[in-house]
N, CA, C and O of each residue as an XYZ file, in Angstrom:
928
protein
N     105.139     92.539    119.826
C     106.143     92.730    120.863
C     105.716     93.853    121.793
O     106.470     94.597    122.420
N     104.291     93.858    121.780
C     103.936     95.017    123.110
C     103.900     94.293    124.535
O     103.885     93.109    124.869
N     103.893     95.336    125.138
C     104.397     95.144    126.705
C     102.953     94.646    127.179
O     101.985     94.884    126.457
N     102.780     93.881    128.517
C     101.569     93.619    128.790
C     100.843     94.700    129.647
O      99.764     94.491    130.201
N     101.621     96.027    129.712
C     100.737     97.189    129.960
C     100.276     98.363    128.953
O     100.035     99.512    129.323
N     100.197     97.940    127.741
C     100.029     98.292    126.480
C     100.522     99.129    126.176
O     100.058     99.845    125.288
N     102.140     99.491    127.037
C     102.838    100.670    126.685
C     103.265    101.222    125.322
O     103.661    102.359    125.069
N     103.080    100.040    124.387
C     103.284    100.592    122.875
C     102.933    100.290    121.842
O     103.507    100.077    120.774
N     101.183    100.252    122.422
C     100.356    100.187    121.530
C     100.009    101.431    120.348
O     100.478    102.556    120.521
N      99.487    101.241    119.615
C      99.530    102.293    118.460
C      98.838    103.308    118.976
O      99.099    104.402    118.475
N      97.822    103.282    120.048
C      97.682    104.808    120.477
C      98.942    105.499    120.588
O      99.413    106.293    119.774
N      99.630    104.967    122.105
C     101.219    105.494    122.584
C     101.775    105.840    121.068
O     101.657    107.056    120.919
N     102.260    105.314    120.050
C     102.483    105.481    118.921
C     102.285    107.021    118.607
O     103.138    107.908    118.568
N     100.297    107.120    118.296
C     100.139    108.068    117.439
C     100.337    109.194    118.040
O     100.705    110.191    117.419
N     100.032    109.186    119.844
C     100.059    110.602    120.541
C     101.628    111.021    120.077
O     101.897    111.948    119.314
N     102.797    109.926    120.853
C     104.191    110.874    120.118
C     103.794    111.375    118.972
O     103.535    112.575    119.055
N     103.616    110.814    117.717
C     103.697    111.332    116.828
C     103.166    112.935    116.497
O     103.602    113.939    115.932
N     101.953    112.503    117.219
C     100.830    113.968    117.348
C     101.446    115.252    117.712
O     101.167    116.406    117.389
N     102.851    114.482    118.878
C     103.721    115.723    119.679
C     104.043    115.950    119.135
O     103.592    117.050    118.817
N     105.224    115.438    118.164
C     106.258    115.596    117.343
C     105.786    116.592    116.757
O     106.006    117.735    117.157
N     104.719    116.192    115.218
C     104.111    117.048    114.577
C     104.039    117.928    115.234
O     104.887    118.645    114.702
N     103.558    118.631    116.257
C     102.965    119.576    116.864
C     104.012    120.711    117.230
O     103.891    121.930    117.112
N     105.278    119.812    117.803
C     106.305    120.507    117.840
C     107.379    121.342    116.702
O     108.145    122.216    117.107
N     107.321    121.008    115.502
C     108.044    121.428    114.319
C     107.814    122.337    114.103
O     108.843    122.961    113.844
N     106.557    123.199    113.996
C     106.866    124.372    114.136
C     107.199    125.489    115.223
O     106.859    126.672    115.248
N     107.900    124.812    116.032
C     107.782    125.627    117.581
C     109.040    125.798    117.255
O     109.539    126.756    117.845
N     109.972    125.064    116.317
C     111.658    125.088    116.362
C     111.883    125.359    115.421
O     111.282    124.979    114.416
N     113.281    126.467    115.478
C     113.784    126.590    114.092
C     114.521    125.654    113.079
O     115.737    125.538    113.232
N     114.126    125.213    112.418
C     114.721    123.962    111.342
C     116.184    124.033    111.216
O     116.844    122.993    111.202
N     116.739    125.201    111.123
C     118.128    125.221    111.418
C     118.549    124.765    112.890
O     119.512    124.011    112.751
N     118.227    124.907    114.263
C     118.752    124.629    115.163
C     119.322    123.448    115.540
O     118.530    122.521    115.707
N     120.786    123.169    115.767
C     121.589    122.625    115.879
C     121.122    121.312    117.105
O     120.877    121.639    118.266
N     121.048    119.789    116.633
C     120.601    118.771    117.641
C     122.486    118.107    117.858
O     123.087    117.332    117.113
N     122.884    118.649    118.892
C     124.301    118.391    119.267
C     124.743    116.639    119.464
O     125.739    116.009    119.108
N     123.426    116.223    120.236
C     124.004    115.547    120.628
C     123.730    114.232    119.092
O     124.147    113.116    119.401
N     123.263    114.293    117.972
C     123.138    113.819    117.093
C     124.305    114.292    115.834
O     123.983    114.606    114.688
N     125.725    114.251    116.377
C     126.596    114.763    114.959
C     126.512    115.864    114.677
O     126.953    116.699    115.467
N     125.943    116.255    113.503
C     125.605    117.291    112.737
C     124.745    117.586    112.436
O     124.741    118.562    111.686
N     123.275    116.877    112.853
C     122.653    117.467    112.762
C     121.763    118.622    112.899
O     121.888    119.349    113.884
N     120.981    118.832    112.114
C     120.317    120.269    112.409
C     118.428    119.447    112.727
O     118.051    118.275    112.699
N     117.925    120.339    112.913
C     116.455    120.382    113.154
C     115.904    119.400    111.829
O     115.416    118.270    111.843
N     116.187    120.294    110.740
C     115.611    119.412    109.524
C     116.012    118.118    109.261
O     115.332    117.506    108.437
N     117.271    117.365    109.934
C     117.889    116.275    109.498
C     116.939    115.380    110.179
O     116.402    114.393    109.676
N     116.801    115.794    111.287
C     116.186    114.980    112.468
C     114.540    114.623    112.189
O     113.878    113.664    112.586
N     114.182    115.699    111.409
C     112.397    115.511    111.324
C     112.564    114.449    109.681
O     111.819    113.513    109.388
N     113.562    114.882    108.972
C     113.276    114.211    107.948
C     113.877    112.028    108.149
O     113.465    110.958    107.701
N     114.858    112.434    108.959
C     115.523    110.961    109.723
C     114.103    110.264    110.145
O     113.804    109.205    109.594
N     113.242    110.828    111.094
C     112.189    110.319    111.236
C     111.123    109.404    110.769
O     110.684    108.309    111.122
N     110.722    110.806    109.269
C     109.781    110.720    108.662
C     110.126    109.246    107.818
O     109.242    108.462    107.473
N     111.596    109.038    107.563
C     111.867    108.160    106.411
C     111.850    107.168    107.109
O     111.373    106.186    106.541
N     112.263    106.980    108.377
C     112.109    105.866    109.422
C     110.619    105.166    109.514
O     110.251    104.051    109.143
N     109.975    106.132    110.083
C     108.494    105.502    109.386
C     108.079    105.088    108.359
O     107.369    104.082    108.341
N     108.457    105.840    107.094
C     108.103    104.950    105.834
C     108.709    103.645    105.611
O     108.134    102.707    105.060
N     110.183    103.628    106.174
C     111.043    102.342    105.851
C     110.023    101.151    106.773
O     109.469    100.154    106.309
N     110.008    101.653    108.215
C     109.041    100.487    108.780
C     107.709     99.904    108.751
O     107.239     98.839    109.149
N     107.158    101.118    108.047
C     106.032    100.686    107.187
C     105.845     99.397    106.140
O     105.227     98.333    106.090
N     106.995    100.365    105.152
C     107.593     98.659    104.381
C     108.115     97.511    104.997
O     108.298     96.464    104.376
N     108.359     97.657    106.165
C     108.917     95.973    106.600
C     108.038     95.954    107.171
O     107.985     94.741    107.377
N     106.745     96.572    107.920
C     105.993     95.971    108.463
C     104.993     95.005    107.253
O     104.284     94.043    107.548
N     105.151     95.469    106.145
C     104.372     95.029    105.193
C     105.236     93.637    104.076
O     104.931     92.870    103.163
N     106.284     93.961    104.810
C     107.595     92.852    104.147
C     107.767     93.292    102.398
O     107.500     92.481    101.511
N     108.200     94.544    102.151
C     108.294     95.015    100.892
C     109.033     96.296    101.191
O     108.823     96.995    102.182
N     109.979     96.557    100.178
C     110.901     97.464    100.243
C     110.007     98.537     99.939
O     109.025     98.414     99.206
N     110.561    100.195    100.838
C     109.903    101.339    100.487
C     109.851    101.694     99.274
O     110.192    100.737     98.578
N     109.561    102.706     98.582
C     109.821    103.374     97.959
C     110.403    104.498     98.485
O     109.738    105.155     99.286
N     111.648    104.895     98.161
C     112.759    106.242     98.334
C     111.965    107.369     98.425
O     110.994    107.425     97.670
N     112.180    108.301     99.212
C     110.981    109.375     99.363
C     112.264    110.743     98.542
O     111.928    111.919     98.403
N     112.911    110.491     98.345
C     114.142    111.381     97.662
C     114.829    112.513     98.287
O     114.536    112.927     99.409
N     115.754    113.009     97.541
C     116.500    113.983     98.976
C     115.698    114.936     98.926
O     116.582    115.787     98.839
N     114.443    115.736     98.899
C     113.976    116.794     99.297
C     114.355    117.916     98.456
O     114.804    117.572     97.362
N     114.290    119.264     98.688
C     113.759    119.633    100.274
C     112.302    119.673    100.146
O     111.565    120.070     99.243
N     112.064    119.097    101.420
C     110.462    118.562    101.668
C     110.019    119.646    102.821
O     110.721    120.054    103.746
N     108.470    120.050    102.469
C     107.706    120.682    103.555
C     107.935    120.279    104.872
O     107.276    119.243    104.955
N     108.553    120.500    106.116
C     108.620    119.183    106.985
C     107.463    118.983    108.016
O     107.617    118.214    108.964
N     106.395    119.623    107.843
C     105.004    119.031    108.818
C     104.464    118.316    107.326
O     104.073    117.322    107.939
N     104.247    118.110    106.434
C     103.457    117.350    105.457
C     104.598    116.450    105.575
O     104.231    115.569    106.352
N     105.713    116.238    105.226
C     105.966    114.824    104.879
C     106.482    114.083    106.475
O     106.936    112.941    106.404
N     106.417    114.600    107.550
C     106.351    113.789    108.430
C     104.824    113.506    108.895
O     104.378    112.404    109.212
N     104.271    114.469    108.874
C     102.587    114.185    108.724
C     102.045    112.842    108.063
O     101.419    111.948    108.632
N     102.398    112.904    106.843
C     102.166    111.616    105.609
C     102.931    110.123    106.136
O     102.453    108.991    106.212
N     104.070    110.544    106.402
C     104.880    109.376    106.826
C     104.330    109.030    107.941
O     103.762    107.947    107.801
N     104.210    109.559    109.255
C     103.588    109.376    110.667
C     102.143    108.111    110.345
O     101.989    106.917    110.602
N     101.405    109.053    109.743
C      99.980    108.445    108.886
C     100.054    107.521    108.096
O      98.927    107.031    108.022
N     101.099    106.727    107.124
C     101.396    105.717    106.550
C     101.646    104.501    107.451
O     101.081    103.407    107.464
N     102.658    104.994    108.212
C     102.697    103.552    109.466
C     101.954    103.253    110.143
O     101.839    102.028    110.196
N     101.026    104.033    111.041
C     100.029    103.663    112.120
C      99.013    103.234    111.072
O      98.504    102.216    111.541
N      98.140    103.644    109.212
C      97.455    102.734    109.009
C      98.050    101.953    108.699
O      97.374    100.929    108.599
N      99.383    101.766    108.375
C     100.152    100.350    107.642
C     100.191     99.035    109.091
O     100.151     97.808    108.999
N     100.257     99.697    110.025
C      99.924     98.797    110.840
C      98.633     97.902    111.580
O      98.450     96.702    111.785
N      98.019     98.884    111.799
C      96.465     99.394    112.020
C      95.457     98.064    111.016
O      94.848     97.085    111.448
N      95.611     98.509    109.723
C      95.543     97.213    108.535
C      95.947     95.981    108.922
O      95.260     94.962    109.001
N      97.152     96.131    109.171
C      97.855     94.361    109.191
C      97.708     93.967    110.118
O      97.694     92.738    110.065
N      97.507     94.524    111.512
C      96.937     93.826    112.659
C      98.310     93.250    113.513
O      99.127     92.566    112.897
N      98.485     93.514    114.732
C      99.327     93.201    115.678
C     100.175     91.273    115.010
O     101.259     90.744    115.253
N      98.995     90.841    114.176
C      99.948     88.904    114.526
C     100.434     88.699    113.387
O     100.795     87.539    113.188
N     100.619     89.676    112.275
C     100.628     89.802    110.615
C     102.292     89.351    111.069
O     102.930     89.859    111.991
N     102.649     88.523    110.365
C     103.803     88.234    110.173
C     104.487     89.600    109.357
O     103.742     90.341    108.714
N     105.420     89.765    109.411
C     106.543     91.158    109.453
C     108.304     91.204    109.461
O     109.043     91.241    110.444
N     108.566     91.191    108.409
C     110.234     91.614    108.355
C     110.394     92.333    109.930
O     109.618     93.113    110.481
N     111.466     91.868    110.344
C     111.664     92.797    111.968
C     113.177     93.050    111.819
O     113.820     92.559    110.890
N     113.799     93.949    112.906
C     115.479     93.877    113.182
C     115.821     92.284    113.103
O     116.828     91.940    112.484
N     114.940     91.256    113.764
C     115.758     89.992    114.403
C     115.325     88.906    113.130
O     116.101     88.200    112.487
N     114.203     88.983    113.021
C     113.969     87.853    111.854
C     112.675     88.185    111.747
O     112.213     89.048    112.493
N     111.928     87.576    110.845
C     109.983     87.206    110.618
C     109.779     87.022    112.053
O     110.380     86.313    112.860
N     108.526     88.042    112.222
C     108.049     88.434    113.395
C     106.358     88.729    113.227
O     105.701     88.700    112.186
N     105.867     89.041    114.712
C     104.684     90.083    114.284
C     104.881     91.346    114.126
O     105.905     91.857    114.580
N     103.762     92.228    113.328
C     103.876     93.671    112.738
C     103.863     93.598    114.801
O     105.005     93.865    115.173
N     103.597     93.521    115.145
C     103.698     94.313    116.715
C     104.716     94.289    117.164
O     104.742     94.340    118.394
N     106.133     94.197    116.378
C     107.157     94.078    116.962
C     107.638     96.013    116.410
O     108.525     96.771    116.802
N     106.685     96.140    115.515
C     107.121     97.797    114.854
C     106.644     98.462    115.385
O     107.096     99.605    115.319
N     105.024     98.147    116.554
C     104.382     98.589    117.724
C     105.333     99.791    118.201
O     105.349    100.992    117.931
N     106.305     98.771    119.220
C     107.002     99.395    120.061
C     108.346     99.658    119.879
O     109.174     99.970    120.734
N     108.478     99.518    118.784
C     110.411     99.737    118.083
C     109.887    100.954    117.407
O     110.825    101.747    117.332
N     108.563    101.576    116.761
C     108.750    102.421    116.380
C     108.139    104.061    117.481
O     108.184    105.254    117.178
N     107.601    103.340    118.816
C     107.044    103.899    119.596
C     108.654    104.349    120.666
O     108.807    105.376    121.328
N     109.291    103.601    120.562
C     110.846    104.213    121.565
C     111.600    105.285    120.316
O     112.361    106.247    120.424
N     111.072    104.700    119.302
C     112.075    105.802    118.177
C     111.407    107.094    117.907
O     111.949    107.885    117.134
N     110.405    107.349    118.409
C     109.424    108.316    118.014
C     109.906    109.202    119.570
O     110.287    110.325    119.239
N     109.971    109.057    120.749
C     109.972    109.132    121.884
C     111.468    109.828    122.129
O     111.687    110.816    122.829
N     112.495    109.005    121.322
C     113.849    109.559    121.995
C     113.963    110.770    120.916
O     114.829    111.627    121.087
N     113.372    110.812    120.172
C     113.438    111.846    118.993
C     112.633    113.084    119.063
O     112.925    114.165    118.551
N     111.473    112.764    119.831
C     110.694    113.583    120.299
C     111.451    114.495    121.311
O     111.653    115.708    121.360
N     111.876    113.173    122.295
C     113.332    114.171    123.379
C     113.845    115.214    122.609
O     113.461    116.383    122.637
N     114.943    114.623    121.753
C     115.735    115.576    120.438
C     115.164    116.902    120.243
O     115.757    117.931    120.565
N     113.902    116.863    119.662
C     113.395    117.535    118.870
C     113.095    119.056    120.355
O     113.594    120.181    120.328
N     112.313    118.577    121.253
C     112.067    118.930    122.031
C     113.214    119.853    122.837
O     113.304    121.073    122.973
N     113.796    119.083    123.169
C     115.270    119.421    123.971
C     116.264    120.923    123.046
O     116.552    122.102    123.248
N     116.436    119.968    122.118
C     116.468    120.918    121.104
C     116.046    122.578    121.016
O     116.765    123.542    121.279
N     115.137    122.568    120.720
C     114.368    123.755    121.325
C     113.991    124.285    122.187
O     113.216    125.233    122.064
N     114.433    123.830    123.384
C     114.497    124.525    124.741
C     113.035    124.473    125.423
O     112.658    125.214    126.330
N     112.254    123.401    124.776
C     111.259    122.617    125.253
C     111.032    121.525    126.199
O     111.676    120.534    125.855
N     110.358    121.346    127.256
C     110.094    120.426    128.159
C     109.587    119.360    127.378
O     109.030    119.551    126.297
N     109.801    117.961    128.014
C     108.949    117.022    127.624
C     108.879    116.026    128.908
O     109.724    115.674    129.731
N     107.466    115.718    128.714
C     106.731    115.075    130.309
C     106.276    113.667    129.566
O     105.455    113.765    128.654
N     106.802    112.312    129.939
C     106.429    111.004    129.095
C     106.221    110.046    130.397
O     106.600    110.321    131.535
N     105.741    109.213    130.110
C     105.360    108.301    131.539
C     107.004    107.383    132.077
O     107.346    106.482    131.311
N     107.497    107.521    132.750
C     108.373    106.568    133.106
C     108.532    105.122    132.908
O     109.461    104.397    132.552
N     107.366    104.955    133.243
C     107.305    103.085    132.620
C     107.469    102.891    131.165
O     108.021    101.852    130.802
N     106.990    103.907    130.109
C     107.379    103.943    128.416
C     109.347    104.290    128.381
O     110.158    103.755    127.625
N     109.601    105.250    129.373
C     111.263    105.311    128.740
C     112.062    103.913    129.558
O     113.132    103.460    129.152
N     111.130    103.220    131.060
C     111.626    102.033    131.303
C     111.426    100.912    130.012
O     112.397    100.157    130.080
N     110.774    100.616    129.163
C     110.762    100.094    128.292
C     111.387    100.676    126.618
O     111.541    100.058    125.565
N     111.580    101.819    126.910
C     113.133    101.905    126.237
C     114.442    101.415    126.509
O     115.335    101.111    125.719
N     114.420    101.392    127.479
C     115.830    100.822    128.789
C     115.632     99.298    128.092
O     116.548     98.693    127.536
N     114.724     98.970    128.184
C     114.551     97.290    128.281
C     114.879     96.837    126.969
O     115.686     95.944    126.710
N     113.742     97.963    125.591
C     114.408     97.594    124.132
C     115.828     97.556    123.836
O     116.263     96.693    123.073
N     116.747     98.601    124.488
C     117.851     98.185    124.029
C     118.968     97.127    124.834
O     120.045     96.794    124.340
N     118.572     96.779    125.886
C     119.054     95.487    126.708
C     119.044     94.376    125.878
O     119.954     93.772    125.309
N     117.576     94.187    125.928
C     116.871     92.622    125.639
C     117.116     92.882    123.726
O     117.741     91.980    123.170
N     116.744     93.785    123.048
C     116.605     93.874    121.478
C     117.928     94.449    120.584
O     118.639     93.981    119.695
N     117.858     95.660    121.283
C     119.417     96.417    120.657
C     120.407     95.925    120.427
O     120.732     95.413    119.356
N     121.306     96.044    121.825
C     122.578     95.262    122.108
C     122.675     93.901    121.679
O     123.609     93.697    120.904
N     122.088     93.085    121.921
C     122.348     91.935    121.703
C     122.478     91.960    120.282
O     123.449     91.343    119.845
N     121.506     92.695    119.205
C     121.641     92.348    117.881
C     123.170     93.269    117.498
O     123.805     92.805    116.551
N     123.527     94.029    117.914
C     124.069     94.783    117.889
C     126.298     93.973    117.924
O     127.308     94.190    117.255
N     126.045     93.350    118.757
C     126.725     92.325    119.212
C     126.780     91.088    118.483
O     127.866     90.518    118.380
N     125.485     90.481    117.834
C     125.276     89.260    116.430
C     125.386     90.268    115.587
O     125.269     89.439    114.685
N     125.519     91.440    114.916
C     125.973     91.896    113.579
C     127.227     91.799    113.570
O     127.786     91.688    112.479
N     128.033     91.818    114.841
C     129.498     92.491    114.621
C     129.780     93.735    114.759
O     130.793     94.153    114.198
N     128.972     94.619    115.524
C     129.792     95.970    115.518
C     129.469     96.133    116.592
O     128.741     97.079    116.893
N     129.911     95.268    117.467
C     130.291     95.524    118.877
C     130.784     94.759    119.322
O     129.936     93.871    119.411
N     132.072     94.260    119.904
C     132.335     93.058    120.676
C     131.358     92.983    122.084
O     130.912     93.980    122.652
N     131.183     91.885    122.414
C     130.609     91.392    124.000
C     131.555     92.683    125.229
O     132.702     93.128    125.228
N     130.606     92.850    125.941
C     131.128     93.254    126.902
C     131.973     92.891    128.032
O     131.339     92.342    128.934
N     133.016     93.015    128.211
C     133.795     92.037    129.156
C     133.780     92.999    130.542
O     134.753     93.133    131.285
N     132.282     93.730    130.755
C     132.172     93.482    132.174
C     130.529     93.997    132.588
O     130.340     95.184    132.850
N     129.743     93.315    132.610
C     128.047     93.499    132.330
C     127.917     94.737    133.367
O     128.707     95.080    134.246
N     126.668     95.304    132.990
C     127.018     96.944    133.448
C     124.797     96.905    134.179
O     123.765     96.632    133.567
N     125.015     97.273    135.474
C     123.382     97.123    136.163
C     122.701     98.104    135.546
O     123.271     98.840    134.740
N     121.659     98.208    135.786
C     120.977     99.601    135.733
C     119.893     99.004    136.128
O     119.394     97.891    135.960
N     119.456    100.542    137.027
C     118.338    100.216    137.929
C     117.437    101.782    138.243
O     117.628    102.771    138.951
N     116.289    101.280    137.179
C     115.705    102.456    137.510
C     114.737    102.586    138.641
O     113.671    101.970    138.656
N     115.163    103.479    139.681
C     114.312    103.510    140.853
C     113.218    104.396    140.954
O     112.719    104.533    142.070
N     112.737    105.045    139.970
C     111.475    105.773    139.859
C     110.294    104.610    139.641
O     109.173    104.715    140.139
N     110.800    103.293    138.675
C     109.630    102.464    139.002
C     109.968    100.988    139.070
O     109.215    100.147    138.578
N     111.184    100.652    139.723
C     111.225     99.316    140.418
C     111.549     98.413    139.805
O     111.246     97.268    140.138
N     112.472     98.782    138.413
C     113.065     97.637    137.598
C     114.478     97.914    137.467
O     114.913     98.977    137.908
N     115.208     97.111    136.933
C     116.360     96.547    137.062
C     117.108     95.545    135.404
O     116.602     94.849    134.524
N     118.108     95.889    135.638
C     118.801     95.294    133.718
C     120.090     95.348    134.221
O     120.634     96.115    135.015
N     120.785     93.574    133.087
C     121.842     93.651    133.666
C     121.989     93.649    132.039
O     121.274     92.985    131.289
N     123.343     94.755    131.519
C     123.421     95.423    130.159
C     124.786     93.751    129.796
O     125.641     93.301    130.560
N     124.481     93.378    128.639
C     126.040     92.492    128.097
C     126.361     91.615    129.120
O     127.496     91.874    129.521
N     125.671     90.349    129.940
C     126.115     89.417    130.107
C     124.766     88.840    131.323
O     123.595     89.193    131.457
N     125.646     87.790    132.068
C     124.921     87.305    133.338
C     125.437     87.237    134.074
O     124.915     86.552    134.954
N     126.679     87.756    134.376
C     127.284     87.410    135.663
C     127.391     88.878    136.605
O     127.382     90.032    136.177
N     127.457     88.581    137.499
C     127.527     89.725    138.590
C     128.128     91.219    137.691
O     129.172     91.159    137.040
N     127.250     92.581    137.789
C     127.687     93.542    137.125
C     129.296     93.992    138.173
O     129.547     93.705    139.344
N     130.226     94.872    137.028
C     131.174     95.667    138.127
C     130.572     97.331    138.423
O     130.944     98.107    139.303
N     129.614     97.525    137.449
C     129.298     98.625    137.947
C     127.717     98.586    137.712
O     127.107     97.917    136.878
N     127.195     99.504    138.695
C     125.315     99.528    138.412
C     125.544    101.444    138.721
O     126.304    102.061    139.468
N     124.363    101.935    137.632
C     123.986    103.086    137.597
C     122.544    103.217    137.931
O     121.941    103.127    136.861
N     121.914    103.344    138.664
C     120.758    104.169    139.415
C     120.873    105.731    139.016
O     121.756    106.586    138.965
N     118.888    105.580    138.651
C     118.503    106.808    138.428
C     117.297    106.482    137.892
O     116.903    105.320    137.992
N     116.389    107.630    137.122
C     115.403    107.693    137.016
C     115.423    107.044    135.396
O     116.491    107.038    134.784
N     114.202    106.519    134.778
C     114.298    105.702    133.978
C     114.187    106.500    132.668
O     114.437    105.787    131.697
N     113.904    107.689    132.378
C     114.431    108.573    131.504
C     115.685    108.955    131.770
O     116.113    109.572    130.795
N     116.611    108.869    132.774
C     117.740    109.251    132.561
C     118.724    108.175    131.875
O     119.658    108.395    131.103
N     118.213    106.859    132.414
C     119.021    105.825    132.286
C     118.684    105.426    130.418
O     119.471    104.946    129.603
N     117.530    105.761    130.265
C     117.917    105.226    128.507
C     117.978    106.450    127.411
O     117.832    106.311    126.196
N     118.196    107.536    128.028
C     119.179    108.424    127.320
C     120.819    108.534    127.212
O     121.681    108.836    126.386
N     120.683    108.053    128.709
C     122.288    107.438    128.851
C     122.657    106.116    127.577
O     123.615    106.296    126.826
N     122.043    105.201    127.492
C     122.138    104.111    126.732
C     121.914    105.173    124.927
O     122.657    105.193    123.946
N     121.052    105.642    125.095
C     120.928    106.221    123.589
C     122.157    107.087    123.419
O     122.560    107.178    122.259
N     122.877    107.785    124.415
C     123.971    108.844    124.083
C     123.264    110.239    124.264
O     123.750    111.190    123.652
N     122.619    110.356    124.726
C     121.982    111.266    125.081
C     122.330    112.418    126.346
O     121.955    113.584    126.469
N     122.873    111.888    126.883
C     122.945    112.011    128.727
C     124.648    111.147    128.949
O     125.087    110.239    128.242
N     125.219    111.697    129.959
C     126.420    111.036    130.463
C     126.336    110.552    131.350
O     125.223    110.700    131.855
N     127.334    109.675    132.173
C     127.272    109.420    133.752
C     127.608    110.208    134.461
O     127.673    110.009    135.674
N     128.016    111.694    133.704
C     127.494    112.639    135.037
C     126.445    112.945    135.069
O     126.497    114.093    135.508
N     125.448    112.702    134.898
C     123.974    113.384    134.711
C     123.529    113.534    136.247
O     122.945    112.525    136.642
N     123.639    114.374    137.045
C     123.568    114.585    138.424
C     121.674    113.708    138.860
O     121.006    113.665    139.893
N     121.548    113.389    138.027
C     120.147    112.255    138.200
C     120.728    111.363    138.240
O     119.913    110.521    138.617
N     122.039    110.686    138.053
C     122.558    109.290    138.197
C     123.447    109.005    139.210
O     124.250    109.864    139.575
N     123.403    107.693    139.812
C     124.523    107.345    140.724
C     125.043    105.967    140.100
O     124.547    104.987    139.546
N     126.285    106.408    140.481
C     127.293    105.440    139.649
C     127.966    104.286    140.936
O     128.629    104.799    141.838
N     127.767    102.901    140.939
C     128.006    102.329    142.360
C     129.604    101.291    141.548
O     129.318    100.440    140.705
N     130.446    101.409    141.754
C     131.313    100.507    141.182
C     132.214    100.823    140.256
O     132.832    101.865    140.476
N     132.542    100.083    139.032
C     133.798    100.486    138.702
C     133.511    101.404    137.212
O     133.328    100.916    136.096
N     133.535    102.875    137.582
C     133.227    103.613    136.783
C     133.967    103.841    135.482
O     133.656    104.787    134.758
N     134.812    103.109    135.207
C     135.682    102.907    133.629
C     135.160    102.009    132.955
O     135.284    102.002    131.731
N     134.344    100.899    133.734
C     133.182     99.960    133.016
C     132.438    100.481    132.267
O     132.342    100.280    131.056
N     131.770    101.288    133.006
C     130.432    102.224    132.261
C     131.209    103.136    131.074
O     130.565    103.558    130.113
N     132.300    103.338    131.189
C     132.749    104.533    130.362
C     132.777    103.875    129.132
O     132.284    104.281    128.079
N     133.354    102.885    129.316
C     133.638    101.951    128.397
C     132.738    101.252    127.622
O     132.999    101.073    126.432
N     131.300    100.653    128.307
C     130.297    100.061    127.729
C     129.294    101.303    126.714
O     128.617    101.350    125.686
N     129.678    102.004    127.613
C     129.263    103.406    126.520
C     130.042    104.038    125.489
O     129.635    105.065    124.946
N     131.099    103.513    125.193
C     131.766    104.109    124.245
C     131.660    103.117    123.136
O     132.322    103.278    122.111
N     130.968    102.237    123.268
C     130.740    100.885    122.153
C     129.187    101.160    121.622
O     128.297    101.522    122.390
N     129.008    100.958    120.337
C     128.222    100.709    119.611
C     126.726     99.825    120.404
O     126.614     98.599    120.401
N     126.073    100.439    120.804
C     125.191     99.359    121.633
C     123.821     99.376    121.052
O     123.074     98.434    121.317
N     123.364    100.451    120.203
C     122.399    100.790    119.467
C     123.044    101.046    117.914
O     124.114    101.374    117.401
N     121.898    100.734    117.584
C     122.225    101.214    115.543
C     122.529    102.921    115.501
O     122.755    103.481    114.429
């Protein structure tokens, strides 16, 4: 499921990862990631690390093994975990049939589902600590797109979201694409902005005030499509 500009190929993959790592010790493990609940610094690196091991195992179609509650070193066991998936993938090769969110797939569908999860977390982690982070626009436009085309919709076939009863635009104008969120018919509202703003907005990350966004239409739509379950 990589893009045909190889935006999430297992390089893209390993560099986040490389950041990530790189970043953990720049932050204090206690520091508070707000916009994630309760979490703290450590919840977030260890949320990660287990994320990778879990998709490791479905990339391999076999349940993990439990890495246990810790407390774990957190550059070694996200280190180990990081390094388990890219060779667990790396091995099986982009056409390896693969447990996915939607059904039996290729392992390249963990390509880039685990390359947007590495990325908005990296944000987290980053942000968090009062750190910049510089990512190509066309990779967070194809975050925008995973949870349009992949997220929501499954999100919507589990049941923990009803359909949207009013499809919501988004249009990122930093590089010339466009999503219509929960349906096909004419949106009531479209949000413009830059394409990191727009799928932090979708992750919960960011609001529609984010003075990077313009809101064209009926702004209780958006309030609303955002207050629903649209991601896991």
């Amino acid at each position: 499921m990589t893009t045909g500009h190889g935006l999430t190929s297992l390089d893209t993959l390993g560099e986040l990862q490389g950041q990530f790592l790189a970043t953990i010790p720049l932050v204090d493990p206690t520091t508070r990631v707000p916009w994630c609940g309760r979490w703290r610094v450590t919840d977030l690196v260890v949320h990660l690390a287990r994320i990778h091991h879990w998709a490791a195992g479905q990339a391999r179609r076999k349940q993990e093994t439990p890495l246990g509650r810790g407390p774990f070193d957190l550059e070694d066991l996200y280190g180990t975990c990081a390094a388990e998936l890219r060779d667990t993938l790396t091995e099986l090769g982009p056409d390896a049939v693969a447990w996915t969110l939607v059904e039996n797939g290729p392992a390249s569908f963990w390509h880039r589902r685990q390359t947007h999860e590495t990325l908005v977390h990296l944000w987290d982690l980053r942000t968090a600590g009062g750190l910049d982070l510089t990512a190509d626009p066309a990779l967070w436009a194809d975050t925008v797109d995973e949870v349009v085309t992949v997220m929501q919709p499954r999100q919507e076939r589990m049941g923990r979201m009803d359909a949207l009863p009013a499809p919501v635009g988004l249009v990122a104008d930093d590089v010339g694409r466009s999503w219509l969120l929960g349906g096909s018919s004419d949106p009531s509202v479209s949000v413009t902005g830059p394409a990191e703003a727009l799928a932090l907005l979708l992750w919960g990350r960011t609001t529609p005030a984010d003075e990077r966004l313009t809101i064209d239409g009926d702004a209780a739509a958006l309030v609303d499509a955002l207050s629903r379950r649209l991601t896991p």
